[in-house]
C-alpha positions in Angstrom: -1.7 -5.2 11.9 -1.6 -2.4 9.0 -3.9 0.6 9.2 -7.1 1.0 6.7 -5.0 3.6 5.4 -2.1 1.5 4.7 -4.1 -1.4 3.4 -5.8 1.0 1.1 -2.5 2.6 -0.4 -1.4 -0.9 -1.1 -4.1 -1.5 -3.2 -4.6 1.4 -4.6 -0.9 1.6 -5.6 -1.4 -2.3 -7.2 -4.3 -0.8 -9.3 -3.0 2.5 -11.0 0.3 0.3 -11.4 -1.9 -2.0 -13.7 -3.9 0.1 -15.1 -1.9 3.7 -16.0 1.2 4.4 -18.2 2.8 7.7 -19.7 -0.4 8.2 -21.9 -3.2 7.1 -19.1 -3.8 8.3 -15.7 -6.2 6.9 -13.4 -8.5 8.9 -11.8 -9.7 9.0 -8.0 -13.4 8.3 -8.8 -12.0 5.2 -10.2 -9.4 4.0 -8.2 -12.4 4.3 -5.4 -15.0 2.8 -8.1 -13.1 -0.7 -8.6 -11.6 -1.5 -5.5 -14.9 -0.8 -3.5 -13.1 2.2 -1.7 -14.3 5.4 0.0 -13.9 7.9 -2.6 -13.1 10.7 0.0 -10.1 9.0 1.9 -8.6 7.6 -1.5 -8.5 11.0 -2.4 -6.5 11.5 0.8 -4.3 8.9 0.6 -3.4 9.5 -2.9 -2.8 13.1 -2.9 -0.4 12.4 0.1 1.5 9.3 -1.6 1.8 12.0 -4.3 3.4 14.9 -1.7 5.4 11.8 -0.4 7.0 11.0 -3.8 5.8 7.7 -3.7 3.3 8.7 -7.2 2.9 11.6 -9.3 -0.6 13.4 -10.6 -1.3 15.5 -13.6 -4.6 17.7 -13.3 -7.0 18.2 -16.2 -9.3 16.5 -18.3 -7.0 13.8 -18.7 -5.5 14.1 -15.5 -4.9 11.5 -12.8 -2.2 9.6 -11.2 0.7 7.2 -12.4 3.7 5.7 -11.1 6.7 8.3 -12.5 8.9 5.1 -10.9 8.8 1.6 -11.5 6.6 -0.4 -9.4 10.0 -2.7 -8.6 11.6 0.2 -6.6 8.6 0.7 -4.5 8.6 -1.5 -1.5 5.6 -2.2 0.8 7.7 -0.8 3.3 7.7 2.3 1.6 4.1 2.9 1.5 3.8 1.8 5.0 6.3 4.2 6.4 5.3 7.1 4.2 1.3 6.5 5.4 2.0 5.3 9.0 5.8 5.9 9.8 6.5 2.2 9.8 5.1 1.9 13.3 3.3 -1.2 12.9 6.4 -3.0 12.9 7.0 -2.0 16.6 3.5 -1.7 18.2 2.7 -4.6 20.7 0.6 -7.0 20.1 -1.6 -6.1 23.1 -1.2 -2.7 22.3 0.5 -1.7 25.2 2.7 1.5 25.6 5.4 0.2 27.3 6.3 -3.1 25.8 9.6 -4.2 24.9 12.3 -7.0 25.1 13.0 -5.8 28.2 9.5 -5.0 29.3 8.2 -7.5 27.6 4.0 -8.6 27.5 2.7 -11.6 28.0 2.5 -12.4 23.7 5.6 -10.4 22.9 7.9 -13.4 22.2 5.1 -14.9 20.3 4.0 -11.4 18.5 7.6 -9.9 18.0 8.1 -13.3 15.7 5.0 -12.9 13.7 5.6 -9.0 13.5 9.6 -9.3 12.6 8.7 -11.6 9.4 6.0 -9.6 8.5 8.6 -6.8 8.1 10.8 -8.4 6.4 8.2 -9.5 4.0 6.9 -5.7 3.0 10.9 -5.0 2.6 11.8 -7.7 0.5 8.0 -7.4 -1.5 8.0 -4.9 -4.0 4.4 -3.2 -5.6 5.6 -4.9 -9.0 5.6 -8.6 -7.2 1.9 -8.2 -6.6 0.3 -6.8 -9.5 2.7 -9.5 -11.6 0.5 -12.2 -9.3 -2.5 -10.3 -9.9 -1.9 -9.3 -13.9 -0.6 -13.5 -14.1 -3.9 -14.5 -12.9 -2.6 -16.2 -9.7 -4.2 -13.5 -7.0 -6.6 -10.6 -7.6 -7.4 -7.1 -6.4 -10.8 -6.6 -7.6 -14.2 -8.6 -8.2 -13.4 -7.3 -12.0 -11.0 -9.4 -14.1 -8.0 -7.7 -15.1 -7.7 -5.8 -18.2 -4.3 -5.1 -18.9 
């Protein structure tokens, strides 16, 4: 349901929430390295949650990005709707154009339920919930352990 793009801010958010502070930045090369990523479009993504205001970035030798927020006011709603403008949450689940409740396709009842909850989830869901399931050791992010 969420872009590549999307998926890939999540996680790249989750990481340099883990793993930078006031006197550490993370750096693209790797962000891409751990999670397995395409250095070129985490590059991308970044540098636009940065001109978003979702994450700052310092150049230099000791350079990188950080969260200048805390993770707990960042929703997964907000990175969705800064990287894809929170149109997942109203596409059809055919992907038809002119869908709606009162044009509805044959899996829209069905879809719309799936696609509501999901919604409410990345609202409600905060960047600091998942890297406290990740850094607690009940889910992970990489094929590394976490080094906190």
């Amino acid at each position: 349901m969420l872009t590549k793009t999307s998926e890939y801010a999540i996680r790249s958010l989750m990481y340099i929430a883990i793993h930078s502070s006031e006197t550490n930045k993370v750096g693209i090369k790797e962000v891409a390295s751990e999670l397995e990523l395409p250095l070129h479009f985490i590059g991308k993504i970044l540098q636009d949650l940065v001109r978003k205001g979702i994450i700052a970035s310092v150049k230099g030798p000791h350079g990188g990005f950080y969260l200048d927020r805390p993770a707990s006011t960042i929703t997964l709603m907000d990175v969705v709707r800064v990287i894809d403008g929170g149109e997942a949450f109203k596409r059809c689940g055919l992907g038809m154009k002119q869908c709606s409740d009162a044009h509805p396709c044959p899996l829209h009842e069905d879809f719309k339920v799936y696609r509501d909850g999901l919604a409410r989830v990345f609202n409600k869901r905060t960047i600091h919930d998942l890297t406290h399931e990740v850094e607690a050791g009940h889910a992970f992010l990489t094929n590394l352990a976490v080094n906190s």
